[in-house]
N, CA, C and O of each residue as an XYZ file, in Angstrom:
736
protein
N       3.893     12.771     -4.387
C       3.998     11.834     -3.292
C       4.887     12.391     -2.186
O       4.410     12.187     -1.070
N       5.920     12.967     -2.193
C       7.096     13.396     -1.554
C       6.523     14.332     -0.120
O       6.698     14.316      1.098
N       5.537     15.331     -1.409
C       4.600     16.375     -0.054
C       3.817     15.967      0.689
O       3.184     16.756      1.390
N       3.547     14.134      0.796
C       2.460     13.681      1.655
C       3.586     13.230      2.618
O       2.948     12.634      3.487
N       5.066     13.162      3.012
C       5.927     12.959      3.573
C       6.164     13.479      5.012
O       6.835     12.993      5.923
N       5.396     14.640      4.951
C       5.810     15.579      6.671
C       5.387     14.776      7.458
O       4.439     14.050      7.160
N       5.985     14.724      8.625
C       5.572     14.057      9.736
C       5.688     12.347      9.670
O       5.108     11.736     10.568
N       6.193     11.807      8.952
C       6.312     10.311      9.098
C       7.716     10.230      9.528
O       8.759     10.806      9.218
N       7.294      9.119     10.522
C       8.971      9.278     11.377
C       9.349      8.074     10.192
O      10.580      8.040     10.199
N       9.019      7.418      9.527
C       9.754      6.293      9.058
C      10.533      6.983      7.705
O      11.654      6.627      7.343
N       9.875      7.842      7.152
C      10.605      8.815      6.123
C      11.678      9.265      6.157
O      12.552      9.217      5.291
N      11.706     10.169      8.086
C      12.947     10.485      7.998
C      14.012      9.795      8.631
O      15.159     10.243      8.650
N      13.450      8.001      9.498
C      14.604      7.234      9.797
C      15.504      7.673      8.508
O      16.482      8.413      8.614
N      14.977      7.038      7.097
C      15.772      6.405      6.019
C      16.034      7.719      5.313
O      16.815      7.415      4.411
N      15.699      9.536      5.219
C      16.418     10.407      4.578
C      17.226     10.914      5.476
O      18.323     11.374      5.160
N      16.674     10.885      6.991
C      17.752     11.987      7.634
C      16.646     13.582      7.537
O      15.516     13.847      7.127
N      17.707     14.271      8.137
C      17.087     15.641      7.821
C      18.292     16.742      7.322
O      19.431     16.439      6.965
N      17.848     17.773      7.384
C      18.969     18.858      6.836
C      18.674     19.465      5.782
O      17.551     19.860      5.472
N      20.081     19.622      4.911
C      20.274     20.265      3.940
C      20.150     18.969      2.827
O      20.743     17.932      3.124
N      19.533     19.017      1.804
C      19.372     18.692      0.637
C      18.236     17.639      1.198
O      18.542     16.493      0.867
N      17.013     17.701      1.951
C      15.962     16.544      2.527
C      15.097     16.682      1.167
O      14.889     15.836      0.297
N      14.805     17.580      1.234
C      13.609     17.634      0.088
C      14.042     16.804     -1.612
O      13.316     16.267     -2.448
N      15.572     17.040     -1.561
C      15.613     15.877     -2.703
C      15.987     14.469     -2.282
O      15.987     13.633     -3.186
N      16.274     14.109     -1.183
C      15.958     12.941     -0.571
C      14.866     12.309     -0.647
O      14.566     11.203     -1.096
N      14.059     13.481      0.051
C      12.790     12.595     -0.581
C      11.992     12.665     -1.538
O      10.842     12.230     -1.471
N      12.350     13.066     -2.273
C      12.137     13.390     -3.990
C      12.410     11.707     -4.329
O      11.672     10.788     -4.685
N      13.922     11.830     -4.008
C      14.122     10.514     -4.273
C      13.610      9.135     -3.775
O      13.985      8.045     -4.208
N      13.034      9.273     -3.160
C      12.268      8.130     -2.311
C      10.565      8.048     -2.943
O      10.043      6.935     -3.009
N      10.051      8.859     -3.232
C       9.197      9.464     -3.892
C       9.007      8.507     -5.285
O       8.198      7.656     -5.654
N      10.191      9.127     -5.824
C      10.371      8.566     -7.016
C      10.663      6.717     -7.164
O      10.228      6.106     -8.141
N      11.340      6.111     -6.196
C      11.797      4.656     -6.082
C      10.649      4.169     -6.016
O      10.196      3.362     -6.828
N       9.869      4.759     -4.713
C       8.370      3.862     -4.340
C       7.342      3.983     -5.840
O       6.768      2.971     -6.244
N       7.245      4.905     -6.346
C       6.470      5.082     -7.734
C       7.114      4.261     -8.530
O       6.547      3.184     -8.710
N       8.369      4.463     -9.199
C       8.487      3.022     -9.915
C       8.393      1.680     -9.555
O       7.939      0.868    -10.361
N       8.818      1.297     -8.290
C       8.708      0.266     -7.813
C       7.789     -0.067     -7.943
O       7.628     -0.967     -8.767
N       6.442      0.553     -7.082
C       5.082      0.302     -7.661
C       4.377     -0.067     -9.009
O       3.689     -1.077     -9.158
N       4.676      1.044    -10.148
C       4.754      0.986    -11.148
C       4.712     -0.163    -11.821
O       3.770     -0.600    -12.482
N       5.813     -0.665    -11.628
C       6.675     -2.263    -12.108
C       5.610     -2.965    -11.794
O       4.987     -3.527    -12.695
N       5.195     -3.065    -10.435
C       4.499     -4.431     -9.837
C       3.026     -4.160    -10.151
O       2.329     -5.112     -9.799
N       2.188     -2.943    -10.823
C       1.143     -2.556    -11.185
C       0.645     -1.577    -10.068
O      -0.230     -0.797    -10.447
N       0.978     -1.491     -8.969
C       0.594     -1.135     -7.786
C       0.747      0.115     -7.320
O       0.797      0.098     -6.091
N       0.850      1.280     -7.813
C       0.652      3.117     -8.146
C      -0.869      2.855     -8.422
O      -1.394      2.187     -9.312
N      -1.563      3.761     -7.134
C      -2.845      3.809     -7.297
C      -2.946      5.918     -6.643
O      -2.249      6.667     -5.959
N      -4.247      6.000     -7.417
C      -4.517      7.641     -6.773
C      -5.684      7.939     -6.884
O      -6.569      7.681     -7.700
N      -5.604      8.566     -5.896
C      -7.514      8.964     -5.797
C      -8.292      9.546     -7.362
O      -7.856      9.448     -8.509
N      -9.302     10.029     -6.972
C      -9.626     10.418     -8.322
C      -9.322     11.913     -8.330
O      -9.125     12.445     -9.423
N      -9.261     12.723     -7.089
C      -8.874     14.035     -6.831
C      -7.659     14.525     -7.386
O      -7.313     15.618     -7.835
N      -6.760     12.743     -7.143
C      -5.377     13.375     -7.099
C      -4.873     13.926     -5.866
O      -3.903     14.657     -6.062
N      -5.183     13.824     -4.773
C      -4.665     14.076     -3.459
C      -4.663     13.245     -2.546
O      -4.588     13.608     -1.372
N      -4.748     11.949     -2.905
C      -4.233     10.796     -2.250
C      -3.379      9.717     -3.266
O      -3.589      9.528     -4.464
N      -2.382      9.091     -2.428
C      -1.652      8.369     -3.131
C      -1.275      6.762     -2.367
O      -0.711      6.330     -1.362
N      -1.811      6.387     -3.264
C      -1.258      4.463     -2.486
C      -0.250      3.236     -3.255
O      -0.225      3.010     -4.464
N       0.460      2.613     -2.314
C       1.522      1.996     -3.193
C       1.005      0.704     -2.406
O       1.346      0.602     -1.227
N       0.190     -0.310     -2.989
C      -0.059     -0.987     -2.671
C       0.552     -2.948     -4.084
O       0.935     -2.888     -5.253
N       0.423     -3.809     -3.503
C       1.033     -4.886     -4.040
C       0.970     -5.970     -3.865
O       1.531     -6.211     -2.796
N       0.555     -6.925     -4.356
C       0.536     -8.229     -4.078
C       2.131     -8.721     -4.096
O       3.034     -8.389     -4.864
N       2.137     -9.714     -2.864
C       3.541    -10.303     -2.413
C       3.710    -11.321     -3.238
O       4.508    -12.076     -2.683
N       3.342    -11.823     -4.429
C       4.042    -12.395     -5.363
C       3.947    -11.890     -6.718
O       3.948    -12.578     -7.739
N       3.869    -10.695     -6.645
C       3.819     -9.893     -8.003
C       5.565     -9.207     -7.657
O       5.884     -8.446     -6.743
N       6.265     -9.674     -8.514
C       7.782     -9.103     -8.186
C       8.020     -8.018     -9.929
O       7.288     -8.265    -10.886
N       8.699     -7.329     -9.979
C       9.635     -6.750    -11.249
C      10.134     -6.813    -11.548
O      10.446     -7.926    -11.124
N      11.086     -6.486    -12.373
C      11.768     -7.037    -13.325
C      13.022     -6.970    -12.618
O      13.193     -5.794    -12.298
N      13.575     -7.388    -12.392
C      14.735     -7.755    -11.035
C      16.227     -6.975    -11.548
O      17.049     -6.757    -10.658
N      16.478     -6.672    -12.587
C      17.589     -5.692    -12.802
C      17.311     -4.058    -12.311
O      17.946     -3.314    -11.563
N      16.157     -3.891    -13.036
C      15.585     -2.294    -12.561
C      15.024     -2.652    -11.402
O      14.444     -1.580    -11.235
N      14.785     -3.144    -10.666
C      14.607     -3.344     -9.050
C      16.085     -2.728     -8.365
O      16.226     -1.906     -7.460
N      17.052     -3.426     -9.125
C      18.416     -3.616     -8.104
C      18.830     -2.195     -8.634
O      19.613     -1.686     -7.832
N      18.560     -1.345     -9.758
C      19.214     -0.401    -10.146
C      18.238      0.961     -9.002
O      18.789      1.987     -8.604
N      17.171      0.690     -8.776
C      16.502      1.796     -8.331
C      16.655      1.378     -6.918
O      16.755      2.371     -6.197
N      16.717      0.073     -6.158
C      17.435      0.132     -4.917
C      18.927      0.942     -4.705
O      19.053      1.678     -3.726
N      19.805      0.805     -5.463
C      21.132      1.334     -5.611
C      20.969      2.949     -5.483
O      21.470      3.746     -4.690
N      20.065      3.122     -6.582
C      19.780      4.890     -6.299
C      19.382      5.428     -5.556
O      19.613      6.584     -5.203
N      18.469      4.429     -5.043
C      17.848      5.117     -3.086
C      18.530      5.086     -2.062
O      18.249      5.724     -1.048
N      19.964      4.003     -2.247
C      20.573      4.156     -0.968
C      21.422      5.427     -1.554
O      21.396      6.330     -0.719
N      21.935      5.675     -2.358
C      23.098      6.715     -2.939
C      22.271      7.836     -2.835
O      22.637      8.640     -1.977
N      21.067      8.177     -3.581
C      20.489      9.630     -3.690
C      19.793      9.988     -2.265
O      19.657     11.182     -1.996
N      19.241      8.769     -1.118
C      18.298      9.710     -0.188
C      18.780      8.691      1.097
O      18.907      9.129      2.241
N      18.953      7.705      0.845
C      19.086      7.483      2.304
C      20.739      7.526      2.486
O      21.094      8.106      3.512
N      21.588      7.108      1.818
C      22.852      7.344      2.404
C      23.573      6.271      2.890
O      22.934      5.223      2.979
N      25.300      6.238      3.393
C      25.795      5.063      3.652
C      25.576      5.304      4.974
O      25.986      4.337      5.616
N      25.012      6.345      5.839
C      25.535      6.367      7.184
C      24.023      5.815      7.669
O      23.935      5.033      8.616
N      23.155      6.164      7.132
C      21.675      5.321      7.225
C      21.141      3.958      7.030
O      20.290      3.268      7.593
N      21.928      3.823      6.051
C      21.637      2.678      5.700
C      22.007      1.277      6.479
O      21.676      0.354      5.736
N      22.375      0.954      7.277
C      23.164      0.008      8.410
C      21.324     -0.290      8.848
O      20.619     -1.199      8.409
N      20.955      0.727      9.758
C      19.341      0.381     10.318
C      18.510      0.576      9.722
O      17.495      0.378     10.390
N      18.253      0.933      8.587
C      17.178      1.147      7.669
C      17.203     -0.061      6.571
O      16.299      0.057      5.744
N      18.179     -1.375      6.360
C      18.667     -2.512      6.156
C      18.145     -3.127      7.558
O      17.291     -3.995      7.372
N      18.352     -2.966      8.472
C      18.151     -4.005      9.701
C      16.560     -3.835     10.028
O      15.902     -4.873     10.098
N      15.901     -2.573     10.234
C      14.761     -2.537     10.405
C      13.870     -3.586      8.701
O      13.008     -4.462      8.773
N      14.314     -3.201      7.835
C      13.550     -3.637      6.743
C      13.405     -5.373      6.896
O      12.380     -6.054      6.903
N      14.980     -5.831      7.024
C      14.797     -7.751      7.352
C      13.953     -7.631      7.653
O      12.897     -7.688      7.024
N      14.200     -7.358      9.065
C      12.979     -7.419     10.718
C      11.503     -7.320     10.165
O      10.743     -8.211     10.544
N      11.136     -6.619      9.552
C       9.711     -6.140      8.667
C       9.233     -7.157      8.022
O       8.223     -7.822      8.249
N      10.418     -7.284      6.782
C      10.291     -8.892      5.618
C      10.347    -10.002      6.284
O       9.746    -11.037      5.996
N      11.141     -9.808      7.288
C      10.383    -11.600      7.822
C       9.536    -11.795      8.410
O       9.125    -12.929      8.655
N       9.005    -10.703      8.824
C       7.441    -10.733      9.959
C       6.124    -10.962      8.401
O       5.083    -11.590      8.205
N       7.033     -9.998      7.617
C       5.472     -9.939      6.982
C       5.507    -11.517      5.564
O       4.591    -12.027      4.918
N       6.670    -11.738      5.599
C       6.655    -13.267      4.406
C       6.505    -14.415      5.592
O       6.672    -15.576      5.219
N       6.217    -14.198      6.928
C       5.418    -15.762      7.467
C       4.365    -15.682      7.356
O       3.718    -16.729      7.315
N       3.475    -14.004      7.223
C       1.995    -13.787      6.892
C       1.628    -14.879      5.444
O       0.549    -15.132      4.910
N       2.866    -15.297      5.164
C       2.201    -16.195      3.283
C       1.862    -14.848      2.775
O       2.205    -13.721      3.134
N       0.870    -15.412      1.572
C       0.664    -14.276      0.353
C      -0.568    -13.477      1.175
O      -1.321    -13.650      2.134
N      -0.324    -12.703      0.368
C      -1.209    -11.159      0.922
C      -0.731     -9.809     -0.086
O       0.021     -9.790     -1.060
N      -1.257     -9.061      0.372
C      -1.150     -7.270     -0.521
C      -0.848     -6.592      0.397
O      -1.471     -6.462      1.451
N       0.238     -6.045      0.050
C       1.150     -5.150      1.240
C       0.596     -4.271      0.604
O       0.634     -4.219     -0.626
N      -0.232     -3.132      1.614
C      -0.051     -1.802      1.384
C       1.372     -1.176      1.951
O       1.872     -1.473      3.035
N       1.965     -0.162      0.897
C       3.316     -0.154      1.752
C       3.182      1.449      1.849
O       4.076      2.092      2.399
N       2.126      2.038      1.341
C       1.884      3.609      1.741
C       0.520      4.006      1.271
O      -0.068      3.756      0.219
N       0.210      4.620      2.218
C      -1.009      5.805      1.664
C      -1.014      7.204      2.249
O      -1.051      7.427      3.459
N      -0.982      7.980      1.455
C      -0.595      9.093      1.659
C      -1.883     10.404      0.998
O      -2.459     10.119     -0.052
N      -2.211     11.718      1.679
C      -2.866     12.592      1.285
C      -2.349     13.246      1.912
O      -1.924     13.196      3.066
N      -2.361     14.472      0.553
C      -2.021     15.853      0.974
C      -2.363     16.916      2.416
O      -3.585     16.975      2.555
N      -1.895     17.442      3.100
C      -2.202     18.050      4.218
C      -3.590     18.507      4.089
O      -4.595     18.201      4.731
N      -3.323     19.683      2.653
C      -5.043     19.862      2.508
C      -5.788     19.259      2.306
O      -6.868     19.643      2.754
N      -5.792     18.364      1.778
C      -7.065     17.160      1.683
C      -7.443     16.112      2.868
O      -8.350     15.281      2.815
N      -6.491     16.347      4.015
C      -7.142     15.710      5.159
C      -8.507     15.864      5.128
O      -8.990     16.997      5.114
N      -9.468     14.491      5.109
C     -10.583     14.740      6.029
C     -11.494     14.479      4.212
O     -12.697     14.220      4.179
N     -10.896     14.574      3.285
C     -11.167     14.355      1.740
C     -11.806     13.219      1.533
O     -11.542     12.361      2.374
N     -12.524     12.923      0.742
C     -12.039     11.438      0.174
C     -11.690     10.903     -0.387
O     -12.238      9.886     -0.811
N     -10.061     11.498     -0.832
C      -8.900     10.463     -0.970
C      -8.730      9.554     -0.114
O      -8.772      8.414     -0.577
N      -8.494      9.683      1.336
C      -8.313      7.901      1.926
C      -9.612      7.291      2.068
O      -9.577      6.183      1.532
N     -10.634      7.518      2.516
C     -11.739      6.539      1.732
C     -12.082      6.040      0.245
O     -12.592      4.930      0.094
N     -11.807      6.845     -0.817
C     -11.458      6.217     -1.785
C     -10.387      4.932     -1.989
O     -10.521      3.725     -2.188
N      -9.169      5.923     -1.820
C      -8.277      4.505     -1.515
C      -8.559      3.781     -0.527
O      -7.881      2.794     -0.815
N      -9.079      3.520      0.473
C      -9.219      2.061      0.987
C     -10.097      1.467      0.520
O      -9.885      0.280      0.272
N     -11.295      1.985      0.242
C     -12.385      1.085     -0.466
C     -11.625      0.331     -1.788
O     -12.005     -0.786     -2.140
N     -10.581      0.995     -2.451
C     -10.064      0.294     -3.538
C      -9.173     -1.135     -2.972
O      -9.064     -2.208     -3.565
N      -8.760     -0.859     -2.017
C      -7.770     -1.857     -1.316
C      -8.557     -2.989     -0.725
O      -8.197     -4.165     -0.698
N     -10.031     -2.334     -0.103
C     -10.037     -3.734      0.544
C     -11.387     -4.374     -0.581
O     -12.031     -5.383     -0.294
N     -11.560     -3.767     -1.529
C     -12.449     -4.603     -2.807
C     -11.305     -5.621     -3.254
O     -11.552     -6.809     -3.459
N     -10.139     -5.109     -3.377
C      -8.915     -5.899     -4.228
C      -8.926     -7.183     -3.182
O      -9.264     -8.313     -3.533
N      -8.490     -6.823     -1.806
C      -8.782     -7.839     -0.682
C      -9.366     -8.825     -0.949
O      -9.127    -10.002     -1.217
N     -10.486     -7.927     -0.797
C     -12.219     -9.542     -0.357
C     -12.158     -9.992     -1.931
O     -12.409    -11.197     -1.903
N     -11.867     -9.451     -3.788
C     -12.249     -9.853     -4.280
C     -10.582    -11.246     -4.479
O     -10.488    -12.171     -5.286
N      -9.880    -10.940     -3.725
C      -9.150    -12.026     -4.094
C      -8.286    -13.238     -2.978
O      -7.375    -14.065     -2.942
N      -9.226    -12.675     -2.278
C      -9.354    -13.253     -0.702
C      -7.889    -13.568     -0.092
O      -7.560    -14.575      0.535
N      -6.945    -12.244     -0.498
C      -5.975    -12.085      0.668
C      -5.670    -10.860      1.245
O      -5.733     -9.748      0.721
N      -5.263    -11.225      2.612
C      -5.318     -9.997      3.650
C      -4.333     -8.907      3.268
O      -3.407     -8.966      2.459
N      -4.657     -8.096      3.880
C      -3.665     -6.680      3.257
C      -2.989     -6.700      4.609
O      -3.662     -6.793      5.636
N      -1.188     -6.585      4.637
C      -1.027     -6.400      5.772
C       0.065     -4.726      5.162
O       0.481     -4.417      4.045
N       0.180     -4.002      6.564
C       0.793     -2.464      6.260
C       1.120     -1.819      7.723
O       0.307     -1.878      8.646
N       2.182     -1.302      7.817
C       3.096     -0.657      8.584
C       2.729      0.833      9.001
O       2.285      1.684      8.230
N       2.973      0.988     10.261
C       3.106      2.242     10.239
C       4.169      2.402     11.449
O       4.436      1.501     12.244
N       4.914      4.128     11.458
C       5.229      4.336     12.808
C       4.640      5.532     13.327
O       5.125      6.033     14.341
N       3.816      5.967     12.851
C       2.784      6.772     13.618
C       1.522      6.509     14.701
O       0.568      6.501     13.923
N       0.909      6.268     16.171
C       0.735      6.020     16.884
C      -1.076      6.335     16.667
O      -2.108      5.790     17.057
N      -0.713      7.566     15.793
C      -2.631      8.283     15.248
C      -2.761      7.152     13.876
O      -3.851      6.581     13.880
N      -2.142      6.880     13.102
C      -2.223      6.170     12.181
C      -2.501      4.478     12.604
O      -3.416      3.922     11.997
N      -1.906      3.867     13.388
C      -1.948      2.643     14.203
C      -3.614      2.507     14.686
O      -4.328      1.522     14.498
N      -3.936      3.578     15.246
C      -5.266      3.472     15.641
C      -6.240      3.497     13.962
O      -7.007      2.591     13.633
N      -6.068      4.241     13.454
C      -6.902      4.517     12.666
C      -7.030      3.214     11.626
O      -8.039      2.794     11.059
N      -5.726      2.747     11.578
C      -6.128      1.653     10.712
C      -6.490      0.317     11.535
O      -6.600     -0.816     11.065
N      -6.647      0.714     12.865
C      -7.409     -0.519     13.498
C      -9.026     -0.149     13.842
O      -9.685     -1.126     14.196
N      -9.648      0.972     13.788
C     -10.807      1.089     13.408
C     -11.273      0.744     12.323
O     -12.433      0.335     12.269
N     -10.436      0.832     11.137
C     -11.081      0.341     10.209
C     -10.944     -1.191      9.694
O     -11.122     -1.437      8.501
N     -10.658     -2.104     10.520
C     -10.310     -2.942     10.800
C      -9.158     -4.115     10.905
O      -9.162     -5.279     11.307
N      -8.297     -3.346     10.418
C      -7.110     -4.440     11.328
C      -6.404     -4.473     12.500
O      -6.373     -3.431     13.155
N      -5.793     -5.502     12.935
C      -5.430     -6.099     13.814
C      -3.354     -5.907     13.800
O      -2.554     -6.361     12.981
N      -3.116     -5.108     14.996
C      -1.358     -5.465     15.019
C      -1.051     -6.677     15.660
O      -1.363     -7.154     16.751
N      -0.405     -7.036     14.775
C       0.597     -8.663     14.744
C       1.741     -8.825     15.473
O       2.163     -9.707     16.221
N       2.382     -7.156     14.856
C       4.119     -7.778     15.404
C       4.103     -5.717     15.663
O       3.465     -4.780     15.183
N       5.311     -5.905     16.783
C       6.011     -4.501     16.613
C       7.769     -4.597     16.233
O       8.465     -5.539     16.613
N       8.135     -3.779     15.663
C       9.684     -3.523     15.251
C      10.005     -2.748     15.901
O       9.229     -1.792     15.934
N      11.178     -2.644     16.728
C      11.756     -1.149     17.651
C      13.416     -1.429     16.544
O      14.186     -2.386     16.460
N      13.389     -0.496     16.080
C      15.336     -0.211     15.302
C      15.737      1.271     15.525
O      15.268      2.253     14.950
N      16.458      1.243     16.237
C      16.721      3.023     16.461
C      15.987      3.703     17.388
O      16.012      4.932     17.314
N      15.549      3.354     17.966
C      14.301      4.347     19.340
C      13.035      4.603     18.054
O      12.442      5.680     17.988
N      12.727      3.380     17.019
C      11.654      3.885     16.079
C      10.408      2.502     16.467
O      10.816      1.347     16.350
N       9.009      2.737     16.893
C       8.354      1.810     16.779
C       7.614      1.554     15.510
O       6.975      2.465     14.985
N       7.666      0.392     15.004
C       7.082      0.224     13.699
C       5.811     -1.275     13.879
O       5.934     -2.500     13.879
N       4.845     -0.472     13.992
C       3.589     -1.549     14.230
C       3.483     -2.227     12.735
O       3.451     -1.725     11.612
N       3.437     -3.701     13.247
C       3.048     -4.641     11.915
C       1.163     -4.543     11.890
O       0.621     -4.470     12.993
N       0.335     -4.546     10.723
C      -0.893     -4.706     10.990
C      -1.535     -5.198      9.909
O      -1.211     -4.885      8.763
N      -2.638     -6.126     10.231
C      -2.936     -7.211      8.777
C      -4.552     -6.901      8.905
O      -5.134     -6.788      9.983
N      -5.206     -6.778      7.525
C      -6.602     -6.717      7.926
C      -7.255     -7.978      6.865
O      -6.980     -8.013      5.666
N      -7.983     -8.785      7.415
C      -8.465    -10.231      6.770
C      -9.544     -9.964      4.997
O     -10.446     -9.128      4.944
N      -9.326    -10.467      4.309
C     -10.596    -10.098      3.192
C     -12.028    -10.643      3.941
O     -12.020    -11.669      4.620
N     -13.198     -9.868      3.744
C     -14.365     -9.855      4.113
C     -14.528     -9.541      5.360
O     -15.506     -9.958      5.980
N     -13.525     -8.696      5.969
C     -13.969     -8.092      7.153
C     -14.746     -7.055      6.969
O     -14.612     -6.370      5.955
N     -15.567     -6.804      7.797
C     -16.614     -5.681      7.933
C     -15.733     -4.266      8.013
O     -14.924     -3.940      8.882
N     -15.887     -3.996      7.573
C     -14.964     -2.571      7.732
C     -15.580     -1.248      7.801
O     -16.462     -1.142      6.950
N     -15.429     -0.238      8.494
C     -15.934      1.045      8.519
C     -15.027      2.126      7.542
O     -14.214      1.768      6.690
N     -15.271      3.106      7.781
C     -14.105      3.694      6.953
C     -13.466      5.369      7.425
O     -14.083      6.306      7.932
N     -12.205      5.278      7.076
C     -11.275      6.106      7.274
C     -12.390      7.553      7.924
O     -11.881      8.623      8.257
């Protein structure tokens, strides 16, 4: 998961860059996989070169190992000096996206550089929006990439809200179950 990381500005709001990044985001890597994990929601192509952390918003975990693997992500990758706006951007996020009501946060999808253009992200979305339409709630998911924003509004959703924390734009975007959708 870690190597599908280059280029996302939201990665390196919350590691920073420098010396020791790559186990930063090792560690981040690792939080979002268990986290997922917990809530059932670690999904991967069949290649193996795409990766999605997707979740229904009332599927929670087991709330001790939640708080223990939050603790390790601020200590191992994001840090005390990060953490101030990477806390303020996240509220800002959680309260935009808990007035959406229930829904399935996709909260990443990711493929390998080489597998651009694969179908790992058509795989994974077709998995996401079957889960969607078969349980008739909307998937809503973030990005701060500007090529990514578009792309997931071709395939059909709609931005709701934007977040600015730090000179970072973070588009909110929700796509409805039984929308017609094209693909990635």
């Amino acid at each position: 998961m870690s190597a599908t990381f280059d280029g996302n500005p939201a990665v390196d709001f919350a590691t920073g860059s420098g010396r020791g990044l790559a186990d930063r985001r090792l560690e981040l890597a690792h939080f979002l996989a268990g986290y997922a994990a917990d809530r059932h929601g670690l999904f991967f192509s069949s290649d193996r070169n795409g990766v999605m952390v997707a979740c229904r918003s009332d599927h929670s975990g087991p709330a001790l190992r939640t708080l223990l693997r939050e603790i390790r992500l601020v200590f191992c990758a994001i840090g005390l000096r990060r953490l101030k706006r990477v806390l303020i951007r996240s509220a800002r996020v959680n309260r935009l996206r808990a007035s959406r009501g229930r829904h399935i946060h996709c909260w990443y999808i990711g493929v390998m550089n080489e597998a651009r253009g694969s179908e790992a992200a058509r795989e994974l979305q077709h998995l996401l929006f079957d889960w969607s339409d078969r349980e008739a709630l909307p998937v809503l998911a973030e990005t701060t990439i500007m090529r990514n924003r578009r792309a997931y509004e071709f395939i059909g959703f709609l931005c709701y809200a934007e977040v600015v924390v730090g000179g970072m734009t973070t588009w909110l975007l929700v796509r409805n179950p039984s929308d017609s959708h094209n693909t990635i």
